[in-house]
N, C-alpha and C positions, 0 to 999 in steps of 0.2 A: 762652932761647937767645939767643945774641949777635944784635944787631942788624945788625951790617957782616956775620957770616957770609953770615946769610939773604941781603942784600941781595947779595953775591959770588956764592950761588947761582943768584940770580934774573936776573943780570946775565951770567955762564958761560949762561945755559938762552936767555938774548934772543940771544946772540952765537950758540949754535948756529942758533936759531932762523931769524936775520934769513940765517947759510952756507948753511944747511939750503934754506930758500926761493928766494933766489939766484944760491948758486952749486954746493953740491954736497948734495943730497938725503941722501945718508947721517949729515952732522950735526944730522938731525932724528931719527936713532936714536942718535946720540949724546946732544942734546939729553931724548930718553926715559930714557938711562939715570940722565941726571944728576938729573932729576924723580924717576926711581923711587927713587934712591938716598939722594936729599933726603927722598922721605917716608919712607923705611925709616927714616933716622938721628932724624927729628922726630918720628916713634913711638917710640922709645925715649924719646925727653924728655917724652912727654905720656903715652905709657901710654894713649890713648885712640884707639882707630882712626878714631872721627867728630866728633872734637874738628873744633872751625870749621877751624884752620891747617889740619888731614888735609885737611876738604872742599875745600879751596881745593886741595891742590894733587893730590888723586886726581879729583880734576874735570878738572884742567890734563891730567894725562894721560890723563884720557881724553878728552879734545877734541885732544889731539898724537896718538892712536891713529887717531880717528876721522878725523881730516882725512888720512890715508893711504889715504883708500879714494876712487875713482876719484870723481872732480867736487867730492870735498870740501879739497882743499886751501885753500880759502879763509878756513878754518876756521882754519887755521894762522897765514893771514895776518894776521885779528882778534886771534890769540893771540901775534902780535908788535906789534901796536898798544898793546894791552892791556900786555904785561911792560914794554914802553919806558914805556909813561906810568908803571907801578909803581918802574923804576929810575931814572927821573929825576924825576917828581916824586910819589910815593909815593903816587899813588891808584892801587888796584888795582878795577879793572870789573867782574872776576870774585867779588870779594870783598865786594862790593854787592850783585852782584846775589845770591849765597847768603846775603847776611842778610836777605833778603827772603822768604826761605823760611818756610814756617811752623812747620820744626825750631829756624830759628835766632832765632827770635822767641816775645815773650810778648805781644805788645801786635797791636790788630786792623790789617789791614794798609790802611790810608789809605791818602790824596794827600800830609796830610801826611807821615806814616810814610815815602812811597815817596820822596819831596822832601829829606829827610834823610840819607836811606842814599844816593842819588845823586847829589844837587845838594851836599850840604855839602862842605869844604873837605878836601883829602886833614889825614889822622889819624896821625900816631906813631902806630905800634901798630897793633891792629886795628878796624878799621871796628865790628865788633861790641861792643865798649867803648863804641861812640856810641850806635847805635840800638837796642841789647840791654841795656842794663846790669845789669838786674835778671835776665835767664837768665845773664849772667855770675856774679853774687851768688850762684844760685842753685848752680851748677854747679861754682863755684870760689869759696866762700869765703874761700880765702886772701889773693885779690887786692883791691888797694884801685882800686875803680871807683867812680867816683861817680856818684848816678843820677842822671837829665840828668831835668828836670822833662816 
């Protein structure tokens, strides 16, 4: 999938997000439709509903869901930290912390391990190409990853 699309999506979802939170509430269910409709269109291109990209962004919404329920707005607020640091300087938080998961990994879950997926330098692409390479190999042979020693 194009790379400027995605990041157009992501950057419409922070701009409702950032309406949404301070000035009109209702562009945070706008902001939901535009997640739902993003992962509707990137299920067609992957064919996989719990491909890493899905988990990232039916996570997203379900943390835009959840922070609609009374005291959790704050939730919301993290998930406009989070997309601002993904649109302007392409480390995504939430994208870390799901390759940390033990779906999204083959290797045991270290210090080092954990120092990697959060500490290393935002990644073109996905986070999981660094700290996965071999579940990527694994899952999608077609892609040229190279395994990181």
């Amino acid at each position: 999938m194009n790379k400027y699309y995605v990041w157009t999506v992501w950057f419409i979802t922070d701009i409702c997000l950032a309406t949404g939170l301070m000035y009109s509430p209702v562009m945070l269910y706008v902001g939901m439709a535009v997640v739902a409709l993003h992962s509707i269109h990137f299920y067609k291109f992957s064919h996989h509903a719990f491909s890493f990209p899905m988990q990232v962004r039916l996570i997203y919404l379900g943390f835009l869901i959840l922070g609609q329920l009374p005291y959790c707005r704050w939730i919301n607020w993290i998930q406009l930290a989070g997309t601002t640091a993904l649109i302007t300087v392409d480390y995504c938080p939430l994208a870390r912390t799901l390759s940390l998961m033990s779906w999204n990994r083959t290797r045991a879950l270290t210090w080092k391990f954990f120092q990697t997926a959060i500490f290393s330098r935002p990644v073109s692409g996905s986070i999981i190409d660094v700290v996965s390479p071999e579940l990527v190999k694994k899952l999608h042979p077609e892609r040229d990853v190279a395994l990181a020693n």
